[in-house]
N, C-alpha and C positions, 0 to 999 in steps of 0.2 A: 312807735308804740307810745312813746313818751307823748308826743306831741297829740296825737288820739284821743290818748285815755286826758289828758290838762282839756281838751275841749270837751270831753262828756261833765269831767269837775267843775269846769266853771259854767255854762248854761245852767247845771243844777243850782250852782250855791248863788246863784246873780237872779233865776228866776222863780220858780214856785217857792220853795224854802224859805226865802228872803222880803219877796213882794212882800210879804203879811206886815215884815217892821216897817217897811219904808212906808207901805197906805198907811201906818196907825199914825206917823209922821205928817204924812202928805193930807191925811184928813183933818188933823187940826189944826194946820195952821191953810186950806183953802176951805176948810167948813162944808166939805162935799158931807152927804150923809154917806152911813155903814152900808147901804144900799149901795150906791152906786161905787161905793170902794169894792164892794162882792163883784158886780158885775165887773171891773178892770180885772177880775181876777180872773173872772170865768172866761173873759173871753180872750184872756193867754191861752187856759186851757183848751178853747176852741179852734186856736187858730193853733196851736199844736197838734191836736189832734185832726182836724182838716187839713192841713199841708201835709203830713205824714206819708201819702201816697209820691211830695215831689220830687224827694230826695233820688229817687232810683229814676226817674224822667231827665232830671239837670245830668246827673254822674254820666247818664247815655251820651247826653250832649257835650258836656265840658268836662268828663273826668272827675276826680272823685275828690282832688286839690284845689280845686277851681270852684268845687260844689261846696265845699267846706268854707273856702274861702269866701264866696259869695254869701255864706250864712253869718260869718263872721261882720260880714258889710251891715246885712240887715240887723243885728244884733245893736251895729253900732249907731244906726239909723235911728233904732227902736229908742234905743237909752238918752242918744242927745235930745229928741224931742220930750221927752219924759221929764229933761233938765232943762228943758226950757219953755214947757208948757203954763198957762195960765187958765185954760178952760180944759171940762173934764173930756170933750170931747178927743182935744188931740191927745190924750193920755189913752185912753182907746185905742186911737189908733199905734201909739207906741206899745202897748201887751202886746197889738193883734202882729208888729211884727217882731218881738221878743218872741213869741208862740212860732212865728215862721223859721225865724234863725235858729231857733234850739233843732228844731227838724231836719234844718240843713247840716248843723254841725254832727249831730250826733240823734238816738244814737246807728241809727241805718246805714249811715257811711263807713263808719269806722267798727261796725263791725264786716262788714264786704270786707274792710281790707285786712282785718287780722286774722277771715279766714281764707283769707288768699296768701298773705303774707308767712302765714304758718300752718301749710296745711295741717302738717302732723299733730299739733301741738296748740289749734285751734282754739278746743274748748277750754284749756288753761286757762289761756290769752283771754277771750274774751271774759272769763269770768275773773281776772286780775282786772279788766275793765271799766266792767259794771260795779265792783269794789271799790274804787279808783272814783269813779263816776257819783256812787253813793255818797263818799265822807264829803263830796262837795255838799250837801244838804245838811253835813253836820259844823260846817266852814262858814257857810252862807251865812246865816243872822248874826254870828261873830265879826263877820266880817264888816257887814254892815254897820253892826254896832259900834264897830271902832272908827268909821268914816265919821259917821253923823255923830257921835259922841267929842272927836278931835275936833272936824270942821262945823259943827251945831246947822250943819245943811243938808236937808237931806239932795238938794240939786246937785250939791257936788258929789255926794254918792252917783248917781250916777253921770255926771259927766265922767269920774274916774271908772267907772263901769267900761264907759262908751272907748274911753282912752285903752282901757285893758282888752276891748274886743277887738277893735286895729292890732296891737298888740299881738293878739293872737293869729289873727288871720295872718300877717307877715310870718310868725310860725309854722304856718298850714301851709305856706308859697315855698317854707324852704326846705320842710320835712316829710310831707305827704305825697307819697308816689303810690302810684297804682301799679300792683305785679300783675294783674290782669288785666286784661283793657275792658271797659263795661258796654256790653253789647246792647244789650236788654234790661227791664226795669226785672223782670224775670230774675235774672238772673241776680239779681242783688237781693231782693227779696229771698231768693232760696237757700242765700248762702249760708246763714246762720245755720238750717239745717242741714246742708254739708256734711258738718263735720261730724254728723253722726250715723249711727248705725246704717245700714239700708233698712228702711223698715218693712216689716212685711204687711201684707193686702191685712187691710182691718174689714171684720165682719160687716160695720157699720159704712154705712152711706152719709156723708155729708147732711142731705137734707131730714134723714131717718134720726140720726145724733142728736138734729139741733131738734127735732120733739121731744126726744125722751126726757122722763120726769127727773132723772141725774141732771142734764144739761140746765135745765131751766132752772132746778134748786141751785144750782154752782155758780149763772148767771145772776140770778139774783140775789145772791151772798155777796158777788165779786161786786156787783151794784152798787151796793147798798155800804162796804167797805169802800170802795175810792169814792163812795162822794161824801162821807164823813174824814178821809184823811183829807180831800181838796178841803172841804168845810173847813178844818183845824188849821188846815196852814195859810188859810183866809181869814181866820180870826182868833190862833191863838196868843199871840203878840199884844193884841186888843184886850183879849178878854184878861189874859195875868196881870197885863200895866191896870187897868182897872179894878184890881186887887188895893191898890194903892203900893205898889213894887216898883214901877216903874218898867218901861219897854225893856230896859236891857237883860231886866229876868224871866220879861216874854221870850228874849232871843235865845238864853239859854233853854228855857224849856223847850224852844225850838229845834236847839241843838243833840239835847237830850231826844227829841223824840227820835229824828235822823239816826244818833248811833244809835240806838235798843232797835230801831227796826232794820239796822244795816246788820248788826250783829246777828239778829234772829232770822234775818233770811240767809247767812253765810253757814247756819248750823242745823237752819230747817230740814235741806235737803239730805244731810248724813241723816238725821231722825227720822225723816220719812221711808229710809230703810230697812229702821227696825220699827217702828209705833205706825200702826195705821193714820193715815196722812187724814183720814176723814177726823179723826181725834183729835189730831193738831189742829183742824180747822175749826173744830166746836172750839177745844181753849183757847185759839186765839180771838174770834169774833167774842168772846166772854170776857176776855183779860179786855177787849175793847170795850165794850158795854159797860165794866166795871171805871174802867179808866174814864170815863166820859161823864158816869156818875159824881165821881171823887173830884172832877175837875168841875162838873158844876157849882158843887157843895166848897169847894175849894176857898181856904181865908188868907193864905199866906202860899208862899214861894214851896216851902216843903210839902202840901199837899197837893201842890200845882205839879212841880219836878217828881215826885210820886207819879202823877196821873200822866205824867208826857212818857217816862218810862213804861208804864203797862201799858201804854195804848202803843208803842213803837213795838215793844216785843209782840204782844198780839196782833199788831199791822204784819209784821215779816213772817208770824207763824201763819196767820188765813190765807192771806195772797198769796203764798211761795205753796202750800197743801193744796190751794185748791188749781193749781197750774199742777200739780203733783198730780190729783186727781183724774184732771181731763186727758192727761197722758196714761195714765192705767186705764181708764175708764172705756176710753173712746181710741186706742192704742197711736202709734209715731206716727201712720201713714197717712191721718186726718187732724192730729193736734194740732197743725199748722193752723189749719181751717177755722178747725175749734175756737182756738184762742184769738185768733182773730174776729168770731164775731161774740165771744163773752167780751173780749174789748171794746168792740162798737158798742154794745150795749151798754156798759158805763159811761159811754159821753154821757148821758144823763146826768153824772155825775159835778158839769158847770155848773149848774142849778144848787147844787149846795151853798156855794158862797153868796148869791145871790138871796136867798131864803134869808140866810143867818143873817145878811146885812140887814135885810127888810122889819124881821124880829127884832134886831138891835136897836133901828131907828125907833122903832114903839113902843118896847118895854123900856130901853135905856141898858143893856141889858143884852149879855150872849149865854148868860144860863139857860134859859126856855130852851133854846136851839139844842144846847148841851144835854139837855136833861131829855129830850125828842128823840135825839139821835140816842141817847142810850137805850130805851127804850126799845126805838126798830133797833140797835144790834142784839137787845137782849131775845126780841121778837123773830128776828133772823136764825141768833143761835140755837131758839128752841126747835126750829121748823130743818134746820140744819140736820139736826140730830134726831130727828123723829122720821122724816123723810126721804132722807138722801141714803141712795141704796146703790150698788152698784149694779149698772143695767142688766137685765137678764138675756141671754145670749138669743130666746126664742125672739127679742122684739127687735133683732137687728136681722139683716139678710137672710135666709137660710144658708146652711154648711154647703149644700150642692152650688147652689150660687155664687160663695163667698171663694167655693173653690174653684170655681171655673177658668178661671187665667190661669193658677197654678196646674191644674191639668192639662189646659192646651200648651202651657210652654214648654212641657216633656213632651 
């Protein structure tokens, strides 16, 4: 468990979280434009989210020690050429396989084995995890900071990066066993649902879900939020140090944004019991909209750490409501599905850092972007709350239909 939950910690605090200080480093002293620091960032994000299917393929193959370990390798692949590249090209390809290793490590693997490791007592486990998993995001730019501020390099960050990823894999070679043997990619993929309920035949049909006007306003909420938090941790570092603060109060408003939003998804889910979860979603995409404001108009550190703070709580209140949502809405037997293609659809979301870079190289300048994006969340939010209704029971299967397995199995 130990050993598990230190690999989901560190891919977080060493990749998305952290990239942002090191480019704003790594950009001025190779003179890469704000552009093409976005694009190294999107295309971590791409290569994380493309490898995602391989984690449950290797584990077939080599077990789940071996799969881990192997990510740990690419991790350390990734970071040494990072430390020792000189054109933008091979730094590319170092994201592309920093985005593969976080895939192998975590976090698909290690949750297979905490719900094998504990049946009973699963859903704890893995949500001690994902907790475990998160403060690495609020560890990360600290972390950073204190490298390149000791050693004024940012190469040596990561050669020590590259050093702590060996590190870790030896960890994974001597603590991770598999109590199940993994048959099927199936089977790894399912196991998170495992541990819960049996759910029963939902009225809705997979293809019927993904029309309705619920699904598609939820999609594109969920859109529109992860490509403005990839956005921020692609240039929020950037944009505080050019407050005239200096990076290291980029890293904390970094650090700041990670807790408020680790915190507000840890207390979302008890609220979503009692406050309608579609509410949470409206204040949180608003608390974000507002935060994105404050942080455009932003002169100093205190209305920056202000605006990292609202936009983290509001991050962990939308995201965490609107996965709330699709499981009431669309019920347990198809939220797998669900949620799986409201995720596809934010890849979109690479394209964030990308934009902001291009904006940056031409006004001089990541306000515009900031003040953009607040706008689509304020735009979002109002279409949120005007529109989003919960599906009506006639535009899903009919009752005779829906029951029909449940009649033939008596």
């Amino acid at each position: 468990m130990i050993v598990a939950s230190l690999g989901f910690f560190f891919v977080t605090a060493t990749t998305f979280t952290s990239l942002g200080y090191v480019l704003y480093t790594m950009v001025a002293e190779l003179g890469w434009s704000q552009a093409s620091a976005g694009l190294s960032f999107s295309l971590l994000g791409l290569a994380c989210g493309l490898s995602s299917p391989l984690p449950p393929l290797v584990m077939q193959w080599v077990g789940t020690r071996l799969t881990m370990f192997a990510g740990c390798l690419v991790l350390a692949a990734g970071f040494y050429i990072a430390s020792v590249i000189e054109s933008l090209g091979f730094f590319f390809i170092a994201t592309a396989l920093m985005g593969i290793g976080f895939s192998l490590v975590a976090p698909a693997p290690a949750v297979y084995l905490l719900a094998t490791w504990f049946p009973r007592t699963s859903a704890r486990m893995i949500g001690f995890y994902f907790m475990i998993g998160s403060s690495g995001g609020i560890a990360g730019p600290l972390i950073v900071g204190a490298i390149i501020g000791s050693t004024g390099s940012w190469r040596q960050h990561w050669m020590v990066m590259a050093t702590a990823s060996l590190a870790l894999g030896v960890l994974c070679l001597v603590g991770i066993r598999d109590a199940v043997k993994v048959e099927s990619a199936e089977q790894v993929t399912s196991a998170s649902g495992a541990r819960k309920a049996q759910a029963s035949e939902s009225p809705w049909t997979v293809r019927e879900a993904l029309r309705s006007p619920a699904f598609i306003t939820l999609a594109f909420a969920m859109t529109v939020i992860q490509t403005v938090v990839t956005t921020a941790h692609s240039s929020l570092v950037a944009h505080v140090a050019n407050l005239g603060v200096g990076a290291a109060a980029g890293a904390i408003a970094m650090s700041l944004l990670a807790l408020a939003g680790t915190l507000a998804k840890g207390f979302t889910g008890a609220l979503s019991e009692r406050i309608n979860p579609k509410s949470l979603l409206v204040v949180g995409l608003a608390l974000q909209s507002i935060a994105m404001g404050l942080l455009c108009m932003a002169t100093g550190v205190a209305s920056a750490y202000t605006a990292s703070i609202l936009f983290g709580v509001g991050w962990g209140l939308s995201w965490l409501s609107a996965h709330v949502l699709l499981l009431r809405y669309f019920g347990a037997a198809i939220v797998g599905s669900m949620t799986a293609m409201a995720t596809t659809v934010t890849t979109f979301a690479v394209l964030g850092p990308i934009v902001a870079g291009r904006v940056a190289d031409v006004t001089g300048s990541f306000s515009p972007i900031l003040l953009a994006q607040a706008v689509l969340l304020g735009v979002v939010t109002l279409s949120t709350a005007l529109f989003l209704r919960a599906p009506a029971r006639h535009e899903a299967r009919s009752p005779s239909i829906a029951a029909a397995p449940a009649s033939s199995s008596l």
